[in-house]
ZADO-1210 file (C-alpha; in nm, 4 decimals, padded with zeros to 6 digits):
<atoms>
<atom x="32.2779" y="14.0256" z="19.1003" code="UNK" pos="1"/>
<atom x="32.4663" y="13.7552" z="19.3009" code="UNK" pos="2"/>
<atom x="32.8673" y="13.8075" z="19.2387" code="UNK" pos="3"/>
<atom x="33.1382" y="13.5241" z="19.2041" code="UNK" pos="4"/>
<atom x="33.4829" y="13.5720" z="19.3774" code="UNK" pos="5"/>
<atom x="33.6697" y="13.3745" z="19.1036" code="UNK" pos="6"/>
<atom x="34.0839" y="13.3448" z="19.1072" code="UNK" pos="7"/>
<atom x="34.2670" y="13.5696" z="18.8864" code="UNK" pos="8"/>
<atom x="34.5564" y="13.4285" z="18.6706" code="UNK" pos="9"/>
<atom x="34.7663" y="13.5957" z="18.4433" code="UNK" pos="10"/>
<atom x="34.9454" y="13.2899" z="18.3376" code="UNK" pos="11"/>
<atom x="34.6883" y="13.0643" z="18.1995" code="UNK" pos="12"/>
<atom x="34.7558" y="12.7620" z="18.0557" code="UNK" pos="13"/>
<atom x="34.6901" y="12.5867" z="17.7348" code="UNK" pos="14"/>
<atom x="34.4304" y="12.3701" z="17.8762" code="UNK" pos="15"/>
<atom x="34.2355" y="12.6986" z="18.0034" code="UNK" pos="16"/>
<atom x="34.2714" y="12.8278" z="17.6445" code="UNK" pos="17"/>
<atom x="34.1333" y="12.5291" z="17.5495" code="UNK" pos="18"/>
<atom x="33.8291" y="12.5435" z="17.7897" code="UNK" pos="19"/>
<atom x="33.7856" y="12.8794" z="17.6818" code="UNK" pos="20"/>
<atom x="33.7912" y="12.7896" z="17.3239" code="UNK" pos="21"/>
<atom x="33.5171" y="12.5389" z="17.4003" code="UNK" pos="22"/>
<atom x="33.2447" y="12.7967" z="17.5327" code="UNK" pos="23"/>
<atom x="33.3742" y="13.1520" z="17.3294" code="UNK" pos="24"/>
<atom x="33.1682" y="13.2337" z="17.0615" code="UNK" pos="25"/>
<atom x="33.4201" y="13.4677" z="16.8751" code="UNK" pos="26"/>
<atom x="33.4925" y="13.3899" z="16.5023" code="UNK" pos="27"/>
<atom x="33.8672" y="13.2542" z="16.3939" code="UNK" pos="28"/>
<atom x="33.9934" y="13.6184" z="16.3293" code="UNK" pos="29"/>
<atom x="33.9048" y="13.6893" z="16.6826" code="UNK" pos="30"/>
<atom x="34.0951" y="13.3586" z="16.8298" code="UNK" pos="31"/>
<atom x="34.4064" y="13.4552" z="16.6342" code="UNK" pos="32"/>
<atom x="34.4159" y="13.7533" z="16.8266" code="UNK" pos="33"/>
<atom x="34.3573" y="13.5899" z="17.1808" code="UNK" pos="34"/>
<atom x="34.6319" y="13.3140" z="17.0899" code="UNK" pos="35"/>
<atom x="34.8978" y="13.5882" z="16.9655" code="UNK" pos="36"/>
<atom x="34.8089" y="13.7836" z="17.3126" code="UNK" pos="37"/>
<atom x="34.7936" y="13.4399" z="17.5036" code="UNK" pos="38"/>
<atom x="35.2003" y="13.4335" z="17.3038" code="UNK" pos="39"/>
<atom x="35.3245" y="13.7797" z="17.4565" code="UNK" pos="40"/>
<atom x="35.2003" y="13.6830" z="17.7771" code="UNK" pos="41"/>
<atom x="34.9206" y="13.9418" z="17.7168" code="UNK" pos="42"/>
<atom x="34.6114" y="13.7457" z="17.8641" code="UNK" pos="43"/>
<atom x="34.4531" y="13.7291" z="18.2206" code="UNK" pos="44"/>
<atom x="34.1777" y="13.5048" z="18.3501" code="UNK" pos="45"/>
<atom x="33.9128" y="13.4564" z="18.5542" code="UNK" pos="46"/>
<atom x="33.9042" y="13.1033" z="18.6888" code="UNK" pos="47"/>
<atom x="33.6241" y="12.9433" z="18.8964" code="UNK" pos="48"/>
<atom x="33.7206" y="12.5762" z="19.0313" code="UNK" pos="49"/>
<atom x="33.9921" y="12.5698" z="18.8347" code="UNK" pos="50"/>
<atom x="33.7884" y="12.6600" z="18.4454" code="UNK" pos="51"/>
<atom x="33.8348" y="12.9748" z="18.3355" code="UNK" pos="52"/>
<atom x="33.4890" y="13.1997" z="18.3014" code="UNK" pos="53"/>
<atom x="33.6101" y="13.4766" z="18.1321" code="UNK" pos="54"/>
<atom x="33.9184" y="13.6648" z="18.0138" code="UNK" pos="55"/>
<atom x="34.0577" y="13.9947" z="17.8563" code="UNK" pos="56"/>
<atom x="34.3422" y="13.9622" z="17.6367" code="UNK" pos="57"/>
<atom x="34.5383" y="14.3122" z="17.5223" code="UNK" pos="58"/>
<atom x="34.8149" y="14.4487" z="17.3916" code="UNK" pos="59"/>
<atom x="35.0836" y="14.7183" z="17.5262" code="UNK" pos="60"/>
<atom x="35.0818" y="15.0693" z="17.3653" code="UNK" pos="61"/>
<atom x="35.3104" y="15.3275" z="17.5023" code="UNK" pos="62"/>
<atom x="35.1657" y="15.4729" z="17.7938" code="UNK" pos="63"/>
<atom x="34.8233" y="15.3137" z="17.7293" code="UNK" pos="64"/>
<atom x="34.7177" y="14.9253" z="17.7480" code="UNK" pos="65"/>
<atom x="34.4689" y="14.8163" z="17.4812" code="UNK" pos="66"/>
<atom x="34.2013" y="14.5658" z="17.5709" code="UNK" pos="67"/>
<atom x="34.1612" y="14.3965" z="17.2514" code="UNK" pos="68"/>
<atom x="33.8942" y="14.2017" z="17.3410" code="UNK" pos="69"/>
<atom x="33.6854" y="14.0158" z="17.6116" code="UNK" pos="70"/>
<atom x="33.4433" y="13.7466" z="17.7225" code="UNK" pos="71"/>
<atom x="33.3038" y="13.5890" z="18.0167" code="UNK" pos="72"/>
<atom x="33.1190" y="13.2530" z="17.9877" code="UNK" pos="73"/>
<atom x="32.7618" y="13.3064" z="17.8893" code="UNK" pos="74"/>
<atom x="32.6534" y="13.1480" z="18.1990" code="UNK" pos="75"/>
<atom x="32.8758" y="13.4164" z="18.4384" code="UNK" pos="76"/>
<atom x="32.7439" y="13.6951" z="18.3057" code="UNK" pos="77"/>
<atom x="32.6517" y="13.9986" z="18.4435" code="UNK" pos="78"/>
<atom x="32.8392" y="13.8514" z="18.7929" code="UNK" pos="79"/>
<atom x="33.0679" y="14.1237" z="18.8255" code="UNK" pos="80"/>
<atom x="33.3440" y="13.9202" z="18.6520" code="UNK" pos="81"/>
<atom x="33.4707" y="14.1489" z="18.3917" code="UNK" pos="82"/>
<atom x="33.4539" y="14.4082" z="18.6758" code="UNK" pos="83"/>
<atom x="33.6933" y="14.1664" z="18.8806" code="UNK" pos="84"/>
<atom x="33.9114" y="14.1123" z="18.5778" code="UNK" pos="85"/>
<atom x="33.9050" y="14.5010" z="18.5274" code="UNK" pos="86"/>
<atom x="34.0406" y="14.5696" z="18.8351" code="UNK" pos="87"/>
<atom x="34.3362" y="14.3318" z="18.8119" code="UNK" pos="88"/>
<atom x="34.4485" y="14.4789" z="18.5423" code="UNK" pos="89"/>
<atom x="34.4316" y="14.8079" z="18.7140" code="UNK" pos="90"/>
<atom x="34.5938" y="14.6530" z="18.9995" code="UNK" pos="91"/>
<atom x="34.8516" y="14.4726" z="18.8384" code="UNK" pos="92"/>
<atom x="34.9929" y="14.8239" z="18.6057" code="UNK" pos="93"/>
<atom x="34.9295" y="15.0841" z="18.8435" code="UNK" pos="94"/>
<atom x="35.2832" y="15.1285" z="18.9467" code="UNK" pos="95"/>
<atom x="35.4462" y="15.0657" z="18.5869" code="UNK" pos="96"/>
<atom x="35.4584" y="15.3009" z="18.2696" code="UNK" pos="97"/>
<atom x="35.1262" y="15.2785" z="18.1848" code="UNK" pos="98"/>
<atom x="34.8301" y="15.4710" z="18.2863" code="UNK" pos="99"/>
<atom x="34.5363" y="15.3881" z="18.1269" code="UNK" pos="100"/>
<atom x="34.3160" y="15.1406" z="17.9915" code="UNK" pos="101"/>
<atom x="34.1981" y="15.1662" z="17.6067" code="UNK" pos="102"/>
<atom x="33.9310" y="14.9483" z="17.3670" code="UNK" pos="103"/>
<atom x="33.7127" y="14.9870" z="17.0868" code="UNK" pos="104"/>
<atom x="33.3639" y="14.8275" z="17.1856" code="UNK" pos="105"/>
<atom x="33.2475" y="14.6191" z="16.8996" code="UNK" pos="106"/>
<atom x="32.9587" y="14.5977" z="16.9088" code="UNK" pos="107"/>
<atom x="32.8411" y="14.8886" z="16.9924" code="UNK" pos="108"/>
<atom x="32.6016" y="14.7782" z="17.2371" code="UNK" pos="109"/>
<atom x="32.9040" y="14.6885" z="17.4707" code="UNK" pos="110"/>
<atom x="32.9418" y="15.0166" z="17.5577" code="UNK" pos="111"/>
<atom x="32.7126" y="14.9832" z="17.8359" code="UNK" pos="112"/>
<atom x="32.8386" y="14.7409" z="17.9887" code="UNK" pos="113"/>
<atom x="33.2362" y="14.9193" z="17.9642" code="UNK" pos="114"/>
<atom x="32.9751" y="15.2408" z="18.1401" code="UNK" pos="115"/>
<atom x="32.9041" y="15.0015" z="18.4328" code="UNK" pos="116"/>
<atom x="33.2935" y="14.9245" z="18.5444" code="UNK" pos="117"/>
<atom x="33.4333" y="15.2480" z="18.5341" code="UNK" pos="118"/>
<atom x="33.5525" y="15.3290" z="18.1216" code="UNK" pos="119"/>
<atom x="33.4374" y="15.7027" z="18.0038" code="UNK" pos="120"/>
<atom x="33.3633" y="15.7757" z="17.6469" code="UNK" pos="121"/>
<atom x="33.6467" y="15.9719" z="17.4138" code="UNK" pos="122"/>
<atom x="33.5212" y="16.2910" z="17.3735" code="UNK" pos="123"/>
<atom x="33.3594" y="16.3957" z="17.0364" code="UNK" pos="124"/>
<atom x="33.5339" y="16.4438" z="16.7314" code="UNK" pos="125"/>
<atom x="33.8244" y="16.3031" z="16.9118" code="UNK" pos="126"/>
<atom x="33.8190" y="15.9930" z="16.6416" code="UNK" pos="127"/>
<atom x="33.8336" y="16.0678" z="16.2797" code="UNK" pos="128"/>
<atom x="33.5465" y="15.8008" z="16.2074" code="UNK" pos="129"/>
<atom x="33.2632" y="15.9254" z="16.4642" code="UNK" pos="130"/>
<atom x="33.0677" y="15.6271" z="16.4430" code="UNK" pos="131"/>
<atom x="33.3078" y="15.4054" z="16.6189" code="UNK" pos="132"/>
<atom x="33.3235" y="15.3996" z="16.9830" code="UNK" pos="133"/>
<atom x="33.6401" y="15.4365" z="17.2156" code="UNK" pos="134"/>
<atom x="33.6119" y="15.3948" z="17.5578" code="UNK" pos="135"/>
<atom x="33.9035" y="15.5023" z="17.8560" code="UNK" pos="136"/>
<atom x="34.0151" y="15.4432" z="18.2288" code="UNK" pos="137"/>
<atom x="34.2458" y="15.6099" z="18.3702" code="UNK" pos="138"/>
<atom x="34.4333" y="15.3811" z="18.6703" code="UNK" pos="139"/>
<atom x="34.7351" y="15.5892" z="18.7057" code="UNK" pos="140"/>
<atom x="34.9018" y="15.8833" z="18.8528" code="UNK" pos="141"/>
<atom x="34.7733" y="16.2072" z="18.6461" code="UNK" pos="142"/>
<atom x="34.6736" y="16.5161" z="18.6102" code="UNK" pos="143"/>
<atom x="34.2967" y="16.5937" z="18.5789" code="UNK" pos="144"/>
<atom x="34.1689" y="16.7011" z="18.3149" code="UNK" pos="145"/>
<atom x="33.8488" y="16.9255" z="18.4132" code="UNK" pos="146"/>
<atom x="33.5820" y="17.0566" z="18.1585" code="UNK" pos="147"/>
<atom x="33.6154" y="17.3702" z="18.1352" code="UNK" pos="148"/>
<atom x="33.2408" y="17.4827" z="18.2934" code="UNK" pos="149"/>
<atom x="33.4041" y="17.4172" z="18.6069" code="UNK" pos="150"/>
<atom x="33.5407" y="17.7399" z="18.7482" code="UNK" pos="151"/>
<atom x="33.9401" y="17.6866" z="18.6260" code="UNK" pos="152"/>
<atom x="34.0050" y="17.9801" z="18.9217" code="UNK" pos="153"/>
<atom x="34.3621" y="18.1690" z="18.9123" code="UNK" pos="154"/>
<atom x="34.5351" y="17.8924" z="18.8232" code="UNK" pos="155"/>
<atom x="34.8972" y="17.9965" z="18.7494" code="UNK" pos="156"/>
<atom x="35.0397" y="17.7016" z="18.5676" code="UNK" pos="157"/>
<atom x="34.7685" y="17.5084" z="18.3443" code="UNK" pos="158"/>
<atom x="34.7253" y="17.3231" z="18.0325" code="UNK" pos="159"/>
<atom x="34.3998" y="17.4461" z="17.8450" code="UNK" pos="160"/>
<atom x="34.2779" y="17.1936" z="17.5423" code="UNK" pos="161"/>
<atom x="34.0451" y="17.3410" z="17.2881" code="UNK" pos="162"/>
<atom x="33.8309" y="17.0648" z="17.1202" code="UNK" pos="163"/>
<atom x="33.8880" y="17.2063" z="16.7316" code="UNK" pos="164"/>
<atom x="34.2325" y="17.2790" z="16.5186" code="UNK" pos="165"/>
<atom x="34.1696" y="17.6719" z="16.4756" code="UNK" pos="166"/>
<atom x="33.9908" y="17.7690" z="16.7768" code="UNK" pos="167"/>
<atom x="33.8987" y="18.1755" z="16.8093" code="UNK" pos="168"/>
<atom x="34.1071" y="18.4062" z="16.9951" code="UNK" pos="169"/>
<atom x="33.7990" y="18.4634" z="17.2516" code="UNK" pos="170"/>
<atom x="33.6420" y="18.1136" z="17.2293" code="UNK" pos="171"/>
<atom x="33.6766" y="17.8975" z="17.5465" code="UNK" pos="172"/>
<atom x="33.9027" y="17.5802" z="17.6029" code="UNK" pos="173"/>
<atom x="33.6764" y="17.2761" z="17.6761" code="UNK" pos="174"/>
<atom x="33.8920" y="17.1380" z="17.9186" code="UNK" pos="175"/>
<atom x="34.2295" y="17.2486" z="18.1509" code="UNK" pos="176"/>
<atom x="34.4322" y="17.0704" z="18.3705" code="UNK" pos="177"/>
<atom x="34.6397" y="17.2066" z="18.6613" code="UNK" pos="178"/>
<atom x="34.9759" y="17.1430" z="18.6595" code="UNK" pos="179"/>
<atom x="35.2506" y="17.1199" z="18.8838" code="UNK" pos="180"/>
<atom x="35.6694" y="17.0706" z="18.8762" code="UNK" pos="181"/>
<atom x="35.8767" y="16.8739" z="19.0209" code="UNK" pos="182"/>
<atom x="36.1397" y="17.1164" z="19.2156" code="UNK" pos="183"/>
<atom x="36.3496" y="17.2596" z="19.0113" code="UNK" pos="184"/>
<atom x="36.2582" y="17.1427" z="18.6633" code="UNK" pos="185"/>
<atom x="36.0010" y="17.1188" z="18.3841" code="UNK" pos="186"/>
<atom x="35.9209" y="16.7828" z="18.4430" code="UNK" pos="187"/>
<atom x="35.5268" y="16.7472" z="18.6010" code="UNK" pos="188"/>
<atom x="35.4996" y="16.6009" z="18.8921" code="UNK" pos="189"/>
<atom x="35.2163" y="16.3987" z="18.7584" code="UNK" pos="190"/>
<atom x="35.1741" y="16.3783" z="18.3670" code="UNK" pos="191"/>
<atom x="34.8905" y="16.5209" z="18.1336" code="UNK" pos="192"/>
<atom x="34.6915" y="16.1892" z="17.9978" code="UNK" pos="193"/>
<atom x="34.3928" y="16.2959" z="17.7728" code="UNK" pos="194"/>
<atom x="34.2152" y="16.0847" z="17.4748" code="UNK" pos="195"/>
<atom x="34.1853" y="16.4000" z="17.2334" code="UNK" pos="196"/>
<atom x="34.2542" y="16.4455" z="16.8878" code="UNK" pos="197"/>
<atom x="34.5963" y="16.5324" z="16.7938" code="UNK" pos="198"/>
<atom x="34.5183" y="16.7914" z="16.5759" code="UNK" pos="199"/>
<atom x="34.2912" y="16.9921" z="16.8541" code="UNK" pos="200"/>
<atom x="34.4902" y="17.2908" z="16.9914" code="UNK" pos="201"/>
<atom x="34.6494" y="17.3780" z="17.3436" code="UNK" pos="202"/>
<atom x="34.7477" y="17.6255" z="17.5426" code="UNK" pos="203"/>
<atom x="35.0137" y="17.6077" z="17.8125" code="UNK" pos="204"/>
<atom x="35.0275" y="17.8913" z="18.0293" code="UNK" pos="205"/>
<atom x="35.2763" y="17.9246" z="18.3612" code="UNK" pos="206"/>
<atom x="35.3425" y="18.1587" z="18.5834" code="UNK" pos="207"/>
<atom x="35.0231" y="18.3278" z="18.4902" code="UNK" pos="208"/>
<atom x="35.2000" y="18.3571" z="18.1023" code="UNK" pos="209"/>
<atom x="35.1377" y="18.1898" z="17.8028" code="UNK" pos="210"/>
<atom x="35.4185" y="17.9904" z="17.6728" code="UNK" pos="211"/>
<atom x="35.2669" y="17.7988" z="17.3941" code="UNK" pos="212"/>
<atom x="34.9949" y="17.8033" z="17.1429" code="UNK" pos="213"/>
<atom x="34.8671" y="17.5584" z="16.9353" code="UNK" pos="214"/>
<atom x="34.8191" y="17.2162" z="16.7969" code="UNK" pos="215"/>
<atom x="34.9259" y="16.9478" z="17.0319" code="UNK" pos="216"/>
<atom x="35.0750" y="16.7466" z="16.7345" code="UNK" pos="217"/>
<atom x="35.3343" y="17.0106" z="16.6871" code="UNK" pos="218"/>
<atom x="35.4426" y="17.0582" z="17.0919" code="UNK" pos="219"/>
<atom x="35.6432" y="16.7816" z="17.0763" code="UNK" pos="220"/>
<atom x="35.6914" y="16.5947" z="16.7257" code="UNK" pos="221"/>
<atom x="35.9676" y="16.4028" z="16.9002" code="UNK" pos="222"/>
<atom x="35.7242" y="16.2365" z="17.1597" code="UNK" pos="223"/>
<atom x="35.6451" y="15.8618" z="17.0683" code="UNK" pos="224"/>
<atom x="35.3274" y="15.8379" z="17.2588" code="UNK" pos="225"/>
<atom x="35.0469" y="15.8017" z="16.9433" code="UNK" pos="226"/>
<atom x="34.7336" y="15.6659" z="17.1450" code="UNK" pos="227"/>
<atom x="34.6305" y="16.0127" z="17.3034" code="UNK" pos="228"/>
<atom x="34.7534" y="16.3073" z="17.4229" code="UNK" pos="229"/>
<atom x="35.0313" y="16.2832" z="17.6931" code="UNK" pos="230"/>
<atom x="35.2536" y="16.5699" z="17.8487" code="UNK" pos="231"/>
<atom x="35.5248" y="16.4512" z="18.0794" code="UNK" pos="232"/>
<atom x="35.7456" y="16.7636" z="18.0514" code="UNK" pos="233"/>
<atom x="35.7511" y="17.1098" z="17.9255" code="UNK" pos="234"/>
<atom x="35.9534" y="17.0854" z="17.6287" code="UNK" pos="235"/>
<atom x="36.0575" y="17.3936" z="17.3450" code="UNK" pos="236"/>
<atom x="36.2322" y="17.7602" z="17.4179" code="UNK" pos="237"/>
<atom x="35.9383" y="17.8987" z="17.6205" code="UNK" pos="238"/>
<atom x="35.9638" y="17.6484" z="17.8586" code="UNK" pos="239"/>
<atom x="36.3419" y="17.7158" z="17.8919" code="UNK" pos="240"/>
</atoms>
């Protein structure tokens, strides 16, 4: 596969929304949503002697940045331009609020090609409808999340996530994640980012003592984060 170096942009103009326009095969619904994104500044390209050959336009969640959707010129494909594109993005956020990178692949089949440049599948159950796929990359500074048939070890301070509502007293969490404090506080020194169900049950545990129990939608009702699970600082009385 021969690669292009095209130049990123993430002020096009409207004559590249134009060009793009010309060789996109979305439906109307679909250009709404690149022109309202191409509006708040949401939109980068990929231009190749000065024509754009493919794009991602997306939208700002809290933490998270949705890619609401993408194309690359029928004619650039599978060039390593939505790879390029990708990694702008990346590039562009890594220092900022936001940690991740979040899309819905319609259709399915795109999943594949998500596979290829570095997205990982939600886990299961983690949507309510199961037959739609959600796709994550993580870019920032975080914790990581490990399943749990790695060895989790004597780990002192650590967030275990269960992947149901109710979960046994003696059934296993499917993933943890070590943490660690800044000096001094309950603020993590890098936060807890995982694309879970709300409703699925945690455990936080430090000092070797567990300090909370249960569903992750009730830790912290006051948090404003809605697109996945995301733990910043130990908040409630046991954490006082």
């Amino acid at each position: 596969m021969s690669t292009l170096n095209p130049e990123i942009s993430f002020i096009p103009s409207e004559e590249d929304m134009e060009h793009i326009l010309s060789w996109t095969c979305f439906p109307s619904s679909n250009w709404s949503e690149i022109m309202s994104c191409y509006d708040r500044k949401c939109l980068v390209v990929a231009k190749l002697e000065g024509r754009p050959i493919g794009f991602l336009a997306y939208k700002y969640e809290t933490v998270c940045i949705f890619i609401s959707i993408a194309d690359v010129h029928p004619e650039r494909q599978n060039k390593g331009v939505a790879k390029l594109l990708v990694s702008a993005l990346c590039e562009r956020y890594r220092n900022s609020r936001y940690k991740a990178l979040n899309l819905y692949c319609s259709p399915k089949e795109s999943q594949f090609a998500w596979e290829k440049i570095g997205f990982n599948h939600y886990p299961k159950r983690a949507r309510k409808n199961r037959n739609e796929v959600y796709m994550y990359r993580i870019f920032g500074d975080a914790c990581e999340v490990m399943p749990a048939d790695e060895k989790m070890g004597d780990t002192a301070n650590v967030v275990q996530i269960f992947d149901s509502e109710v979960p046994r007293d003696d059934d296993p969490a499917s993933w943890y994640a070590a943490i660690d404090f800044d000096q001094g506080s309950n603020k993590l020194n890098k936060p807890l980012l995982f694309f879970g169900n709300e409703k699925w049950q945690i455990r936080i545990s430090t000092g070797g003592v567990e300090r909370f129990r249960g569903r992750y939608v009730d830790y912290d009702r006051k948090s404003d984060v809605y697109e996945c699970l995301y733990i910043e600082e130990l908040k409630g009385p046991g954490f006082r």
